[in-house]
KOLDREN-569040 format. One record per residue: x, y, z of N, C-alpha, C in turn; residue in three letters. Coordinates in steps of 0.02 Angstrom, whole numbers, plus 50000, padded with zeros to 5 digits. Example, Ala and Ser with C-alpha at 12.3 -4.5 7.8 and 13.67 -1.06 7.14 Angstrom:
n_xx n_yy n_zz ca_xx ca_yy ca_zz c_xx c_yy c_zz rest
50660 49716 50390 50615 49775 50390 50660 49835 50390 Ala
50642 49888 50354 50684 49947 50357 50645 50002 50394 Ser
//
This chain:
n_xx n_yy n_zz ca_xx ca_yy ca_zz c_xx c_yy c_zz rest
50041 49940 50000 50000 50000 50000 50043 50063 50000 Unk
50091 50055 50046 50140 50102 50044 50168 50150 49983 Unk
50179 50076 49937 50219 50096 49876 50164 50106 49803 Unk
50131 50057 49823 50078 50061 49756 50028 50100 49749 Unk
49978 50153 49818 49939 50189 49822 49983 50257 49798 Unk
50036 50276 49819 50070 50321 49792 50081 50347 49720 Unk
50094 50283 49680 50108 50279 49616 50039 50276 49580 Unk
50011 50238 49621 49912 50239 49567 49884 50314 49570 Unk
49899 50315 49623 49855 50383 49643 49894 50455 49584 Unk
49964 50453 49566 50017 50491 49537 50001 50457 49446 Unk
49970 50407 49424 49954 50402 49360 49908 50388 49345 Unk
49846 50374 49390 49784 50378 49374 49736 50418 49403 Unk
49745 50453 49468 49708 50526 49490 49693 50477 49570 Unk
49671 50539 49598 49649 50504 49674 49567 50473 49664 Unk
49527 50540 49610 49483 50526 49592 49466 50436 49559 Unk
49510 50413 49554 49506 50346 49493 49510 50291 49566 Unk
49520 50303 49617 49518 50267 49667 49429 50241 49703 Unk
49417 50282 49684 49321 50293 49690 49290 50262 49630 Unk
49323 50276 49575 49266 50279 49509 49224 50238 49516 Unk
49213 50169 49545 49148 50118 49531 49118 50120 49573 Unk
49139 50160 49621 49098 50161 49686 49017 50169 49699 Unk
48994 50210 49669 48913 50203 49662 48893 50151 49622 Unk
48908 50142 49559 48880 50064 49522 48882 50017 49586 Unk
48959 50013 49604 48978 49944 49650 48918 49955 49735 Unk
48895 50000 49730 48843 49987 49792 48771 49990 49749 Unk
48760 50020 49704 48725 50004 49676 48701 49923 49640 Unk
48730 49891 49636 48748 49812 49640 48750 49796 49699 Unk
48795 49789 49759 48813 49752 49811 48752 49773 49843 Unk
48719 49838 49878 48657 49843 49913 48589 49808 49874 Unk
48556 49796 49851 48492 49743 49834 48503 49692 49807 Unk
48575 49692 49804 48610 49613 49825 48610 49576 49860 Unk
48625 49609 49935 48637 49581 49984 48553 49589 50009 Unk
48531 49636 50025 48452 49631 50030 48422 49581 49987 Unk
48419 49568 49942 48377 49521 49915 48408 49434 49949 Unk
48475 49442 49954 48493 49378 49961 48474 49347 50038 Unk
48450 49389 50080 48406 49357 50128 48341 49370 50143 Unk
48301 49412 50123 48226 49429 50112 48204 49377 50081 Unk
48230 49373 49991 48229 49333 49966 48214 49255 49991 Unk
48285 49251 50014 48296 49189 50044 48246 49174 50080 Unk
48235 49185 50116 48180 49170 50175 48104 49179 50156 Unk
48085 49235 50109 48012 49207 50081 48032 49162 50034 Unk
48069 49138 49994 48078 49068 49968 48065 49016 49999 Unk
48105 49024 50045 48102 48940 50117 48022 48934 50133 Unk
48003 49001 50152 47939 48984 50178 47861 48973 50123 Unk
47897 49008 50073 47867 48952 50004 47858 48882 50001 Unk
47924 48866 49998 47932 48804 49993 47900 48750 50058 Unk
47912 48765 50101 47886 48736 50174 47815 48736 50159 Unk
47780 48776 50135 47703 48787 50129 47677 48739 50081 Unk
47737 48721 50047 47694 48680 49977 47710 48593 50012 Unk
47744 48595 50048 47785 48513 50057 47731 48499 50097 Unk
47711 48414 50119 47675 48419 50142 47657 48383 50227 Unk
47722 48400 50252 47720 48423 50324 47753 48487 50351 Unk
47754 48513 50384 47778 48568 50439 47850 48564 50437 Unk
47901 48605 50439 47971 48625 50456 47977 48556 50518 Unk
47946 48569 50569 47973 48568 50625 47973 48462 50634 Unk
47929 48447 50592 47913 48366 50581 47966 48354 50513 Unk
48010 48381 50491 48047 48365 50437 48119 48361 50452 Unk
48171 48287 50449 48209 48295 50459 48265 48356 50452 Unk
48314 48349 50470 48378 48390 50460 48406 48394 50392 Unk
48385 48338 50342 48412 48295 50299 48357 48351 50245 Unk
48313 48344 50257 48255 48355 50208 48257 48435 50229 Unk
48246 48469 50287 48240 48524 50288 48322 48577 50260 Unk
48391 48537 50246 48440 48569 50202 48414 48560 50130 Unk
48392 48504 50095 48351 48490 50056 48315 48568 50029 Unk
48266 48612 50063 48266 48671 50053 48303 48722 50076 Unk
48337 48704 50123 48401 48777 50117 48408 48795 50066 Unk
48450 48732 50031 48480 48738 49967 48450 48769 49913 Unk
48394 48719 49903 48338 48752 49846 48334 48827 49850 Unk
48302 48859 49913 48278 48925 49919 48365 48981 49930 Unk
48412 48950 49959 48461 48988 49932 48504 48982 49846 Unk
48482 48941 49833 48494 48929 49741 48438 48992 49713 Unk
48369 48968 49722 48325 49020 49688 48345 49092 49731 Unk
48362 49102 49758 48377 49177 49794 48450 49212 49757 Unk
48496 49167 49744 48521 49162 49716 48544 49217 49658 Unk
48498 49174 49608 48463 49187 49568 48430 49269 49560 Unk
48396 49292 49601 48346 49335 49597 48417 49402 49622 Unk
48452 49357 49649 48519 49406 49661 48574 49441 49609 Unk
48582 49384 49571 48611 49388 49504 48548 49444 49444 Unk
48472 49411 49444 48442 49451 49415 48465 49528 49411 Unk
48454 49555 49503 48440 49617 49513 48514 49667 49499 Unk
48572 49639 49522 48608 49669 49517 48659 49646 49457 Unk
48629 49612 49389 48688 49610 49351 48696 49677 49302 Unk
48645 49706 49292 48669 49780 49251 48726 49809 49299 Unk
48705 49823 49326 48763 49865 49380 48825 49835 49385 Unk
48835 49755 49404 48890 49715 49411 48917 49740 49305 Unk
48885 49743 49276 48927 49723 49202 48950 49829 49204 Unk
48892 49868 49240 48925 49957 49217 49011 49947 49274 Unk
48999 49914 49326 49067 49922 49361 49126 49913 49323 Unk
49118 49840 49299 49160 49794 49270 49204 49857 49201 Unk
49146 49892 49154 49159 49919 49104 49219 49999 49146 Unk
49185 50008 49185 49210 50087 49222 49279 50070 49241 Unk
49291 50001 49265 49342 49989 49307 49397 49984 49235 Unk
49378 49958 49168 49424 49949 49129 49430 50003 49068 Unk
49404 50065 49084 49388 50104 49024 49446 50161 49063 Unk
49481 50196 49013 49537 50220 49010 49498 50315 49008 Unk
49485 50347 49034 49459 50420 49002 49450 50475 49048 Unk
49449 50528 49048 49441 50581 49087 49370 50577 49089 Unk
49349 50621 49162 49294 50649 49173 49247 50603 49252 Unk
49208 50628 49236 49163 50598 49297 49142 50539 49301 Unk
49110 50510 49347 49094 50455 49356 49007 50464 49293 Unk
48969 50500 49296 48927 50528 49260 48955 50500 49187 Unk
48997 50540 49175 49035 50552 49109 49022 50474 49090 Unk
49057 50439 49091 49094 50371 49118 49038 50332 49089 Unk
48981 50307 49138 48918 50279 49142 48901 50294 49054 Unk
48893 50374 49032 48860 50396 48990 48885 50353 48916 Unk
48939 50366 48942 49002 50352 48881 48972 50267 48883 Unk
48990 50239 48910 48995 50163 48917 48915 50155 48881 Unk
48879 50174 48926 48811 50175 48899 48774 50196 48820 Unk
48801 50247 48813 48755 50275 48742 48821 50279 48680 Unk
48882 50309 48704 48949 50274 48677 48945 50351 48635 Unk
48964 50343 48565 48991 50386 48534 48968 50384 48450 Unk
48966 50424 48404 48950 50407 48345 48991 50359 48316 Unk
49058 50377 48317 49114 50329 48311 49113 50259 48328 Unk
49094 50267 48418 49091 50208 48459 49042 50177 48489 Unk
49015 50144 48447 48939 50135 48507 48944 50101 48582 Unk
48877 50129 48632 48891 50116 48664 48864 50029 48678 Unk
48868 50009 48736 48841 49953 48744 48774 49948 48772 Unk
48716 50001 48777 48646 50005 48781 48622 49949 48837 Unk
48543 49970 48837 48503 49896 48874 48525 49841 48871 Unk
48541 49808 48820 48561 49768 48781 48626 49733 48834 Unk
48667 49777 48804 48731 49758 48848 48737 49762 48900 Unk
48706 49774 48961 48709 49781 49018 48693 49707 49054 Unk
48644 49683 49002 48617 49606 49028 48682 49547 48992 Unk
48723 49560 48960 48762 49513 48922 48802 49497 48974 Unk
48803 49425 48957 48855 49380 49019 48795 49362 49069 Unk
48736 49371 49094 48677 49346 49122 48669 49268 49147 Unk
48656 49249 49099 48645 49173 49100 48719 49148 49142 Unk
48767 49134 49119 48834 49113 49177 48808 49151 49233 Unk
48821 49193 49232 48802 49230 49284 48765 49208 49346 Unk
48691 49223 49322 48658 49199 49380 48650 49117 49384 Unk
48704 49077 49352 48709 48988 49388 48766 48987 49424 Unk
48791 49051 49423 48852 49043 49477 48853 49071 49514 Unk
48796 49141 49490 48787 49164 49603 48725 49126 49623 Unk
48663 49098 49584 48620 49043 49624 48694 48991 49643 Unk
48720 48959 49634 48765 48914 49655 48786 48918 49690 Unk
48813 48973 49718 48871 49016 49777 48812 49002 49815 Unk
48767 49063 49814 48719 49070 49854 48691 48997 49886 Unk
48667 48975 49862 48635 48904 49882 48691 48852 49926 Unk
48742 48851 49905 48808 48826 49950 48801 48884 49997 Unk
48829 48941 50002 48829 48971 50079 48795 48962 50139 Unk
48704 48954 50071 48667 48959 50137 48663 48881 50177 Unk
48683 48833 50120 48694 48776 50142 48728 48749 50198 Unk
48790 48809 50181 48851 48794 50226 48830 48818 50268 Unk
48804 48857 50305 48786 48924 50352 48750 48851 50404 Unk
48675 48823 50349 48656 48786 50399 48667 48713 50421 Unk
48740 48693 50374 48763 48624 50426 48791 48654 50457 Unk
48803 48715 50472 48855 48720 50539 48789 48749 50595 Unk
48732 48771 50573 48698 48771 50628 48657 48691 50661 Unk
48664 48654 50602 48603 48614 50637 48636 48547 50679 Unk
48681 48532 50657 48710 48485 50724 48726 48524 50799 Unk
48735 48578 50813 48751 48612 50872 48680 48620 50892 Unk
48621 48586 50869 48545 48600 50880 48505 48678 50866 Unk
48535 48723 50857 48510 48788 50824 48462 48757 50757 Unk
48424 48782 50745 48382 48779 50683 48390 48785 50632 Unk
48387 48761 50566 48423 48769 50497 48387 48837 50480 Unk
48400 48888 50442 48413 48936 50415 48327 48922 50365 Unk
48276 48965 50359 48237 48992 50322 48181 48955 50345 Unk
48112 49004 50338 48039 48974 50356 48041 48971 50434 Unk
48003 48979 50457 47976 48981 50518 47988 48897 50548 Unk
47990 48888 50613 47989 48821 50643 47913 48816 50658 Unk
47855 48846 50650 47797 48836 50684 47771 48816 50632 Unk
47710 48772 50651 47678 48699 50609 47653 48725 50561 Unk
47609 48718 50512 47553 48748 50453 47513 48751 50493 Unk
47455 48780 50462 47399 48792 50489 47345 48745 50444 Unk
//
């Protein structure tokens, strides 16, 4: 940090240290919100349709939907934030003066010369995409709840109380 913040900051601006910074929360915040809201009205989806109660379903069967409902959450994670994840990606590798504004615009609507990469391009790369953050996702939450449910804590999503 010593040596390399010095020199970045001396050929690419202090400003260029920030540049993705709003895309990149713009992505990471209803990211991370969706990936447990989500999650959890998923689980309790799923619990509603099976046809006993959380609390009468093994350990075995109730990771059974961890997984599922953190895969589809996943999913809905990758949906929401892949425009934003693909404007970072472009900001972080585009070479140019001006604002973060500027930047977005450029990338976005582009140039007579250069077109930009539009609606269009913002969703490209999608499909990989969301089978590899449903994937992540669905393992974390997986992982999250073998480590809760042998110590007897409750697996992760849906309520423990019976159907009605």
């Amino acid at each position: 940090m010593m040596d390399g913040l010095p020199k970045f900051v001396a050929q690419e601006g202090a400003g260029n240290l920030f540049a993705g910074i709003a895309p990149l929360w713009a992505r990471q915040v209803p990211y991370t919100i969706i990936k447990f809201v989500a999650f959890e009205r998923i689980a309790e989806a799923i619990y509603k349709m099976l046809p006993k109660p959380k609390s009468e379903m093994s350990q075995g069967e109730q990771m059974g939907v961890v997984l599922s409902a953190g895969y589809l959450a996943g999913v809905l994670c990758g949906a929401v934030s892949h425009p934003a994840d693909t404007m970072v990606s472009k900001i972080n590798k585009i070479k140019m003066e001006g604002g973060l504004g500027q930047k977005v615009r450029y990338i976005y609507y582009g140039t007579p010369e250069s077109p930009g990469i539009g609606f269009a391009g913002l969703w490209k790369g999608f499909a990989p995409r969301v089978v590899m953050i449903g994937t992540l996702t669905g393992l974390q939450w997986f992982i999250y709840g073998a480590f809760k449910a042998p110590v007897g804590l409750p697996t992760p999503g849906g309520s423990a109380t019976p159907k009605k």
